[in-house]
C-alpha positions as CSV (number, residue, x, y, z in Angstrom):
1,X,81.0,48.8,87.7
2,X,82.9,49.7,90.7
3,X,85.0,52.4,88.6
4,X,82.0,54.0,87.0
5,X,80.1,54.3,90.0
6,X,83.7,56.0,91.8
7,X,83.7,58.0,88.6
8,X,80.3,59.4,88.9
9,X,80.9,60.1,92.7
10,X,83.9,62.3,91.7
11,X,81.6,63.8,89.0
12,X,79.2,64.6,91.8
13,X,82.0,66.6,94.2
14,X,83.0,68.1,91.6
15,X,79.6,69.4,90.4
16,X,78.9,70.4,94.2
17,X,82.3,72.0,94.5
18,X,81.8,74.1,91.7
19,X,78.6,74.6,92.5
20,X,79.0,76.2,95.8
21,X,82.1,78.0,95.1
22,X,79.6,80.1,92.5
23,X,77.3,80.5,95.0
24,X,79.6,82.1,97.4
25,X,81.0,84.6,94.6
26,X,77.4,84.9,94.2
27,X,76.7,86.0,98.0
28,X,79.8,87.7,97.9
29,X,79.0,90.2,94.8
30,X,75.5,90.2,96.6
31,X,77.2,91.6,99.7
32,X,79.5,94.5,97.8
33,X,76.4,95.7,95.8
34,X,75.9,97.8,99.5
35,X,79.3,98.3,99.6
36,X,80.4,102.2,98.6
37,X,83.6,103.2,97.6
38,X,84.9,106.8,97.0
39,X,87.8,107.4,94.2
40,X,89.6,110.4,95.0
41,X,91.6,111.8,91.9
42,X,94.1,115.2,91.1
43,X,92.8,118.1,89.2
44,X,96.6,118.8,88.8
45,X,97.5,119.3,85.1
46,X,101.1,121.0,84.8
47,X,104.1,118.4,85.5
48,X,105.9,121.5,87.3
49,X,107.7,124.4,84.9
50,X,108.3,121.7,82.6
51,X,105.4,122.6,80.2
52,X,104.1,119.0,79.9
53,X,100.9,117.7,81.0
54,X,100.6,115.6,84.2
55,X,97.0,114.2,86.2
56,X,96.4,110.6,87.0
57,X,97.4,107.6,85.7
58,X,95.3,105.7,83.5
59,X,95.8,102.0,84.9
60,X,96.6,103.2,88.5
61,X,92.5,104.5,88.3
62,X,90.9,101.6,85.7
63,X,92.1,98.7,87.3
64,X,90.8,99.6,90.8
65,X,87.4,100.4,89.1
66,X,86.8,97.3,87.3
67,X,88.3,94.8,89.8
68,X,86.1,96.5,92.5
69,X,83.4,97.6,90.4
70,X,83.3,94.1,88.9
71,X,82.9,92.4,91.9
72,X,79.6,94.9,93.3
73,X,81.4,98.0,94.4
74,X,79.4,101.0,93.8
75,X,82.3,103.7,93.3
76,X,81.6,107.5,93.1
77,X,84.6,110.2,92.0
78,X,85.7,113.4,93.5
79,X,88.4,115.8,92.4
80,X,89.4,119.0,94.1
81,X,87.7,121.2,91.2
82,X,85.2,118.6,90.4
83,X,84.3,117.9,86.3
84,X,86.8,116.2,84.6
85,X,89.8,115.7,86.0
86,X,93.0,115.5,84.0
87,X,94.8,112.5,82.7
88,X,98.7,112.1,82.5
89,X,99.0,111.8,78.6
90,X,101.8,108.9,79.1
91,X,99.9,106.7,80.7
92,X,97.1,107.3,77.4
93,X,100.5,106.1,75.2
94,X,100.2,102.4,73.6
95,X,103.7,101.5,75.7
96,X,101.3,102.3,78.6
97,X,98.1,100.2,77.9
98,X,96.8,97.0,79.5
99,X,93.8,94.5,79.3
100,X,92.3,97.8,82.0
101,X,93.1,100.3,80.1
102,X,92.1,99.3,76.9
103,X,88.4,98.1,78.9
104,X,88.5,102.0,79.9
105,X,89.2,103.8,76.6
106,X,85.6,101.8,75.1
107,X,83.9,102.4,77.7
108,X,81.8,105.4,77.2
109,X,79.9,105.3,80.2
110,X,82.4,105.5,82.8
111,X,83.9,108.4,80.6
112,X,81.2,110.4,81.1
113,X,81.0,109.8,85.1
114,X,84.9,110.4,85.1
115,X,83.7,114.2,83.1
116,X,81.3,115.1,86.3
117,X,83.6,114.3,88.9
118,X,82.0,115.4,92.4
119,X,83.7,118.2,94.2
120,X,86.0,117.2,96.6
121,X,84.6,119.2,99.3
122,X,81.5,118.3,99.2
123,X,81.3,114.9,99.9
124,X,81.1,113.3,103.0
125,X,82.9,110.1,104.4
126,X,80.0,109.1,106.2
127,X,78.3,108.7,102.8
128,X,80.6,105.6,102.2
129,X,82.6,102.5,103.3
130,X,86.1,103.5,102.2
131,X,88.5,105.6,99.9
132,X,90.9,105.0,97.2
133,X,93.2,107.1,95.7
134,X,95.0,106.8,92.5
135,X,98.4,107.8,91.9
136,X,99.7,109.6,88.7
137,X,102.1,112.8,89.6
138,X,99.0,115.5,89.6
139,X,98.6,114.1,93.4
140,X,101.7,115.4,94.8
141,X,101.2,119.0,93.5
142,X,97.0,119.1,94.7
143,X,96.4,116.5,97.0
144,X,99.5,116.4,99.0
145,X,98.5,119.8,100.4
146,X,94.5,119.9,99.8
147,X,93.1,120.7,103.5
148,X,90.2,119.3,102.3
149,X,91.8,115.9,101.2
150,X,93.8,115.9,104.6
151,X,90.5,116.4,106.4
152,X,88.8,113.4,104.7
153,X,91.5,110.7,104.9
154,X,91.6,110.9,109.1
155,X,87.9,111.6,108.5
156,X,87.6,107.7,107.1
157,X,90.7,106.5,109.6
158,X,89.2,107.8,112.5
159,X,85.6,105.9,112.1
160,X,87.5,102.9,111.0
161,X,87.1,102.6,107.3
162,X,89.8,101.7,104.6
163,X,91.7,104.3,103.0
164,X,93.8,102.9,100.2
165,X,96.9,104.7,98.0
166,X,98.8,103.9,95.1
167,X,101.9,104.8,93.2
168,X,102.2,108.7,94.1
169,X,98.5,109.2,95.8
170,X,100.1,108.1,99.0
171,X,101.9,111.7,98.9
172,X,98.4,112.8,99.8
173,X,99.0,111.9,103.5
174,X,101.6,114.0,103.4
175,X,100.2,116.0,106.1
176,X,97.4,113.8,107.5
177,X,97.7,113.7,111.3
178,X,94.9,111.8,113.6
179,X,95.1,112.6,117.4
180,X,98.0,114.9,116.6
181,X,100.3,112.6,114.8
182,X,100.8,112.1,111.0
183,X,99.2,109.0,110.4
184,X,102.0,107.4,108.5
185,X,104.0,107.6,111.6
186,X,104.8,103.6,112.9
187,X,102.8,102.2,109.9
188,X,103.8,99.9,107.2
189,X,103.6,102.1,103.9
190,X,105.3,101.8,99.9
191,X,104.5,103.5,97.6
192,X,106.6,105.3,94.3
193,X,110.4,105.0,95.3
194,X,112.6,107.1,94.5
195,X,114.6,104.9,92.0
196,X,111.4,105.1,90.2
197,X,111.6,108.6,90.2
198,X,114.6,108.6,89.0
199,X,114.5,105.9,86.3
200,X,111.5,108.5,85.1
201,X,113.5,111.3,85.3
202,X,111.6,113.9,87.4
203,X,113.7,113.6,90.2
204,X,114.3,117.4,90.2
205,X,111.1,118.4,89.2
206,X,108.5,116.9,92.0
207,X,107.7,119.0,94.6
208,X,109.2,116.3,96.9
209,X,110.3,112.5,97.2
210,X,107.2,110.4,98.0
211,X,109.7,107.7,99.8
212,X,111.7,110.2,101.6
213,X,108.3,112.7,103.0
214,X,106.6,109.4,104.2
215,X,109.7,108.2,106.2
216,X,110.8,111.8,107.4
217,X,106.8,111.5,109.0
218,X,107.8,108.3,111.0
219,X,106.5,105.6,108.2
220,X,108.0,102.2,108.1
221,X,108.7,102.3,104.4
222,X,109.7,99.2,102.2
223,X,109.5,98.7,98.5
224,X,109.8,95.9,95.9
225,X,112.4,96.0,92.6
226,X,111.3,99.1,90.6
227,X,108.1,97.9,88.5
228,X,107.4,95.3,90.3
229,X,103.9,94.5,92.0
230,X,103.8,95.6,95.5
231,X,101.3,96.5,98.3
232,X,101.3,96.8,102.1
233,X,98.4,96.8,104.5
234,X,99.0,98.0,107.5
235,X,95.2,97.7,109.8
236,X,92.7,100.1,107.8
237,X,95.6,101.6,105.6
238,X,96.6,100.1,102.2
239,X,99.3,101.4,99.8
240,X,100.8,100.5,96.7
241,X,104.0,100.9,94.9
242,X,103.6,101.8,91.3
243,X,101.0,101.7,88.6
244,X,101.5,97.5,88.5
245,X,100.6,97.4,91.7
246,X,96.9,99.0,91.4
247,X,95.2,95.5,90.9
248,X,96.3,94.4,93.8
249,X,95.5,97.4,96.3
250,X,91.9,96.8,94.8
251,X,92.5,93.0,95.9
252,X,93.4,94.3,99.4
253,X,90.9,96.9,99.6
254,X,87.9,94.2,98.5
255,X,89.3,91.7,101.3
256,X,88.5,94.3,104.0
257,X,85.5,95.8,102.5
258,X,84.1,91.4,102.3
259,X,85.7,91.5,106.2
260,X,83.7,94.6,107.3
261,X,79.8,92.9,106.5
């Protein structure tokens, strides 16, 4: 007797347990569904005088989406031409896919948001609760030096709202500067190193070496093995290393948007 009744005590914490810890995921989905993120992506198509194609990675955007959009988030997409913005063709290669992408190429809804991307300029940071940029290389030809872009990011900074990179989008602060000084400068960044670069091959055909631009504007840069997960938050800025690393800038991102109630 003395067993079953422990046993149906355990039963009962257990039941309780579970119980609460769906009604906090509950509250907490309940909580993001006023939460509003904006995705910023590169109208960039031309991987330099190379001829090939170039634009955003596939994972580095889809991941993001879902694991944000998934847990409330409502997102919203910009480019700096607006419509459809254009996808690096590698990352559309089977070598390339995961459980994200795969979600993405079905999903025919988000396909036709990602077609009627708003126009980059005309949005408004006050219209949302943070920013996320994916990488791809389209970034550091458009986005690295879209005034625009620039404006927006210290727009966010400056009235204390997350702005989050990953892979090559952090070559979009390139020239960021709030009260005079690039943001990077003293902060804790990663992003696409350039052993990365160079295991890809485009070392001499980006416009510049994401690693060495953020460091030469005073960041604190530190990296993981090539491929490997990686993201740093340093206060309202969060960057990540390559296109593994997307999930888990989404992860940090979420923690501050749940933080900022």
């Amino acid at each position: 007797m003395y067993n079953k009744i422990k046993c149906l005590k355990i039963a009962f914490v257990f039941c309780v347990m579970i119980s609460f810890n769906l009604s906090n995921a509950q509250n907490q989905n309940e909580n993001n569904m006023n939460k509003k993120v904006l995705f910023v992506v590169t109208s960039h198509d031309k991987l330099g005088d190379t001829g090939e194609k170039t634009g955003f990675w596939t994972e580095e955007f889809a991941a993001p989406y879902y694991a944000l959009s998934d847990a409330g988030v409502i997102i919203e997409i910009a480019s700096p031409l607006g419509g459809q913005p254009p996808i690096d063709p590698r990352s559309a290669e089977p070598s390339s896919a995961t459980e994200d992408t795969k979600r993405f190429d079905s999903d025919k809804e988000l396909q036709k948001k990602l077609s009627n991307t708003l126009i980059l300029s005309e949005v408004n940071q006050s219209d949302y609760d943070a920013v996320f940029y994916p990488g791809g290389h389209g970034p550091l030809w458009d986005l690295a030096t879209d005034k625009n872009s620039e404006e927006l990011i210290a727009s966010f900074y400056e009235n204390g709202k997350p702005v989050a990179f990953v892979c090559h989008a952090p070559g979009a602060l390139k020239n960021v500067k709030v009260n005079g000084e690039y943001l990077v400068k003293g902060k804790n960044v990663t992003g696409f190193t350039n052993t990365e670069e160079a295991a890809v091959g485009l070392t001499e055909i980006v416009p510049f070496l994401l690693e060495d631009e953020l460091q030469k504007n005073g960041a604190e840069f530190s990296k993981a093995d090539n491929w490997q997960p990686y993201a740093v938050v340093d206060g309202l800025l969060i960057t990540g290393q390559n296109p593994a690393s997307s999930k888990l800038v989404a992860e940090k991102l979420l923690e501050q948007l749940n933080a900022n109630k």
